[in-house]
C-alpha positions as CSV (number, residue, x, y, z in Angstrom):
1,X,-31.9,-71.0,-95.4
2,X,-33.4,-73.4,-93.0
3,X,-30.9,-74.0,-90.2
4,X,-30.5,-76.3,-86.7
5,X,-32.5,-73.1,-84.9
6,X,-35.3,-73.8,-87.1
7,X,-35.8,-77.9,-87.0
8,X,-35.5,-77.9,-83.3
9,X,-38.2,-75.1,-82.8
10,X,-40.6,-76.4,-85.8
11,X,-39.9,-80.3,-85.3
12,X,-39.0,-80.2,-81.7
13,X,-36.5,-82.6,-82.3
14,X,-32.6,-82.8,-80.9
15,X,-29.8,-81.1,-83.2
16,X,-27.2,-82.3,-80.8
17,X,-26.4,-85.9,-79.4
18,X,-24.4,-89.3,-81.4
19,X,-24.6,-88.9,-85.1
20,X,-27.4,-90.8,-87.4
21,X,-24.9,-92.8,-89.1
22,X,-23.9,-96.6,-89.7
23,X,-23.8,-99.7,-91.8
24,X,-27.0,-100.7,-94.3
25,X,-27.4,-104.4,-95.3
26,X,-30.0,-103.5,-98.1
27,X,-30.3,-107.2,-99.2
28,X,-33.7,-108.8,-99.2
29,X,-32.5,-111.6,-96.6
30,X,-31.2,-109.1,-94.6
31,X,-34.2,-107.0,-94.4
32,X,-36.6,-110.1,-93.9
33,X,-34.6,-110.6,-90.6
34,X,-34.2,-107.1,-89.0
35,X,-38.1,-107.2,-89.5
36,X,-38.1,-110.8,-87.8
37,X,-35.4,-109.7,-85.2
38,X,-37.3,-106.5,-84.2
39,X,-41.0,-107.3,-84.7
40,X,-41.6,-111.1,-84.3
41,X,-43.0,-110.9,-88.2
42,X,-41.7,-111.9,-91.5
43,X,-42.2,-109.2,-94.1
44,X,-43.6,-111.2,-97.2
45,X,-42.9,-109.7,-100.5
46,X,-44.9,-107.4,-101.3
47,X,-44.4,-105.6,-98.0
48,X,-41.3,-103.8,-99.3
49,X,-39.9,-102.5,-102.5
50,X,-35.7,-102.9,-102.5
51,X,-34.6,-101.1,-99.3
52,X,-37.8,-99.9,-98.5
53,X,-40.6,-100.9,-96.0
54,X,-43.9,-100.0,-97.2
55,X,-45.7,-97.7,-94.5
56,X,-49.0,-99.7,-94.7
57,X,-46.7,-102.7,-93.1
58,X,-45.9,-100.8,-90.3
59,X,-49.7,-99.7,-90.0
60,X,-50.9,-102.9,-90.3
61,X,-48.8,-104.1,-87.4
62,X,-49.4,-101.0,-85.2
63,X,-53.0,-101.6,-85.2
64,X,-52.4,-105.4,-84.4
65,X,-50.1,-105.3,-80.9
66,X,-52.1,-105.8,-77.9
67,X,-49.8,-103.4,-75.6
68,X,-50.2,-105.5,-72.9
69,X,-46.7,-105.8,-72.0
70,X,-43.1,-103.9,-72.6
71,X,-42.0,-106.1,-75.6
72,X,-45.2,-105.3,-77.6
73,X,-45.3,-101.7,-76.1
74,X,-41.5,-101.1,-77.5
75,X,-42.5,-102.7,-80.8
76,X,-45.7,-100.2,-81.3
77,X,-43.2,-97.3,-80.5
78,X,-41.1,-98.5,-82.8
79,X,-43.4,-98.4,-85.5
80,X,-44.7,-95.0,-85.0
81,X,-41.5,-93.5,-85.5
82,X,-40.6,-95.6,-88.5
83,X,-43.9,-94.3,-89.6
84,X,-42.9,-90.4,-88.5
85,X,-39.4,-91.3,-90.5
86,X,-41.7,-92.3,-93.9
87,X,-44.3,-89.6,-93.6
88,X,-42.2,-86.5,-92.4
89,X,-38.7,-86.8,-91.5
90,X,-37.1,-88.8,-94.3
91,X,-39.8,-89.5,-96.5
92,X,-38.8,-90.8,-100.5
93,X,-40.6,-89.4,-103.5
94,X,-43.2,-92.2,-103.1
95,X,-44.2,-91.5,-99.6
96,X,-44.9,-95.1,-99.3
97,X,-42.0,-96.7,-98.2
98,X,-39.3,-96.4,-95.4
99,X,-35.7,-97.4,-95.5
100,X,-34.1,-99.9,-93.8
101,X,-31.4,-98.1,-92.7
102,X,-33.7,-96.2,-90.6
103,X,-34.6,-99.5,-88.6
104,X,-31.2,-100.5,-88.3
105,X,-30.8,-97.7,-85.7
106,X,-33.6,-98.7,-83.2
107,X,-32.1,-101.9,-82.3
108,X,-31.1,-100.7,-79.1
109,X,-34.6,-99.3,-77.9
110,X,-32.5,-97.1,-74.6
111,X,-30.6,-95.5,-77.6
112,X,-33.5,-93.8,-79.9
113,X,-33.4,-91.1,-77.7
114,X,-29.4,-90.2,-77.9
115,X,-29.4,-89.7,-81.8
116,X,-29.3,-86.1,-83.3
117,X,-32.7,-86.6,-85.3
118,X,-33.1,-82.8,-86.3
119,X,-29.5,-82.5,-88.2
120,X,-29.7,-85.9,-89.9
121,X,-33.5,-84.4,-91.4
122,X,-31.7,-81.1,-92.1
123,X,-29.2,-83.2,-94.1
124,X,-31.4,-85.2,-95.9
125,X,-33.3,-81.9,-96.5
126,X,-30.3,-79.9,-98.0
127,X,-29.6,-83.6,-100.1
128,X,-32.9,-83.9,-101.5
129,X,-32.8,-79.9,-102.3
130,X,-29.7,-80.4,-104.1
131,X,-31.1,-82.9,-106.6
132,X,-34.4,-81.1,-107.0
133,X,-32.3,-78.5,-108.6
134,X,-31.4,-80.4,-111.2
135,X,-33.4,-79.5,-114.6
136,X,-34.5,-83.3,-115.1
137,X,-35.8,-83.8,-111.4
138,X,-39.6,-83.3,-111.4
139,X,-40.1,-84.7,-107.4
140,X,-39.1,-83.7,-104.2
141,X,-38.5,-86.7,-101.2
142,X,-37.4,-83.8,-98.3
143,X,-39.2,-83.4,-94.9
144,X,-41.6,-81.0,-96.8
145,X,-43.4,-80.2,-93.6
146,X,-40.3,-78.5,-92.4
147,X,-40.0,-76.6,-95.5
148,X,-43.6,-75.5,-95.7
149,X,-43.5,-74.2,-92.1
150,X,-40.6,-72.5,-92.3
151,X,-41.5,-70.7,-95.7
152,X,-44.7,-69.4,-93.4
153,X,-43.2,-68.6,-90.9
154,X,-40.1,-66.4,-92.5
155,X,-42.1,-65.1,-94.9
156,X,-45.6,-63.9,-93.8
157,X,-47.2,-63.0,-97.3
158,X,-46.9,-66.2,-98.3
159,X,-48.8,-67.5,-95.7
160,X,-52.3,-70.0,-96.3
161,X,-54.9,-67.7,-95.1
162,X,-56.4,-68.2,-91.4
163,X,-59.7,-70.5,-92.3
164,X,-61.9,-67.9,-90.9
165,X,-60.6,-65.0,-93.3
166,X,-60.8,-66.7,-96.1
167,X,-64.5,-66.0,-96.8
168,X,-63.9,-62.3,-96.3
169,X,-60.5,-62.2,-98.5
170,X,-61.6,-64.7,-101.1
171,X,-61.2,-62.3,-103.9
172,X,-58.2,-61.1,-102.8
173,X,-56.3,-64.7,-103.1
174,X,-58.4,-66.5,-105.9
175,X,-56.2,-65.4,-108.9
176,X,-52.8,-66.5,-107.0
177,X,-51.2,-68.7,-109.3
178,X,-47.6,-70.4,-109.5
179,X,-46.2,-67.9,-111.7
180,X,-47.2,-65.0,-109.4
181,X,-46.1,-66.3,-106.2
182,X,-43.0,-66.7,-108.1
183,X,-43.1,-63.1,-108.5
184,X,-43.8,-62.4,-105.0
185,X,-41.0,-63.7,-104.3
186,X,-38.6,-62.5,-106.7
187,X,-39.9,-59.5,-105.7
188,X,-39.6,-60.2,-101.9
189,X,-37.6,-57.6,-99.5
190,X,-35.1,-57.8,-97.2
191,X,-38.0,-56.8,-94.2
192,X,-40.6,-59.2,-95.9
193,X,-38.3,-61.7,-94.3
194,X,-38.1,-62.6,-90.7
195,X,-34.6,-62.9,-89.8
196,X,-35.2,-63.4,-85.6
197,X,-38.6,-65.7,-85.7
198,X,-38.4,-67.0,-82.8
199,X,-37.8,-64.0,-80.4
200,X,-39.6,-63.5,-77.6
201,X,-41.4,-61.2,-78.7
């Protein structure tokens, strides 16, 4: 399964440092102002959905800050990695919103950099796997990047074909279907899996 090993050399992220924990206030009024407090902006309401900042907000704002000093260069980080959270890291089964909770934790700009990012998306990741094996989930909301990566990596015939052999192996692939990958990997063995990836060699 996918371990620390593996989000810090896919992600590049930390998997050691202070905990990605804390208190949520997932009120409306409460949300309205961490928005105001960090960014200068109201949200208005249709710029969130509950808990949940919609990504094109963040956008929106990104493309607007001048950068011409710290306060505005701090407030277009900010949003890129609230945007990072929402698209890869912690993304929800929309893909178009961001928690709260998320925001909460760059308050203290000097501190972003302290949190263990790569175990708090490996936890959400084994979460969200948890619930997609139950029989009446039909979506995913984990950092499917990580998982997608990892499956190539570990597992090399289940790789997407390099662009310029496609042409040449078309035939091969075209008939590869749900149900037979399934039964590629059912019928995977122990040395069709890469148990030391990342050796040097």
């Amino acid at each position: 399964m996918i371990t620390l090993e593996d989000v810090m050399m896919i992600l590049g992220h930390r998997t050691h440092g202070q905990p990605v924990t804390g208190w949520t206030d997932s009120s409306t009024s409460g949300l309205e102002n961490e928005c105001l407090m960090q960014f200068g902006t109201a949200l208005r309401p249709n710029d969130h959905k509950g808990s949940g900042i919609k990504l094109t907000w963040f956008r929106s704002l990104k493309r607007r800050l001048p950068l011409t000093d710290w306060v505005s260069k701090k407030m277009y980080v900010k949003c890129h990695i609230m945007l990072l959270f929402g698209t890869i890291l912690f993304c929800d089964k929309s893909g178009a919103t961001v928690h709260l909770k998320f925001l909460l934790l760059l308050r203290q700009f000097s501190n972003i950099k302290k949190f263990s990012w790569g175990s708090a998306c490996l936890a959400h990741m084994y979460r969200s796997l948890c619930q997609a094996s139950r029989y009446e989930c039909k979506d995913m909301d984990d950092p499917l990047v990580l998982f997608h990566v990892w499956a190539w990596i570990r597992m090399p015939s289940i790789r997407p074909l390099p662009w310029n052999n496609y042409q040449l192996s078309e035939d091969q692939y075209r008939h590869w279907t749900t149900a037979y990958m399934r039964g590629r990997l059912d019928d995977l063995l122990p040395d069709g899996f890469l148990w030391d990836a990342y050796n040097s060699d």
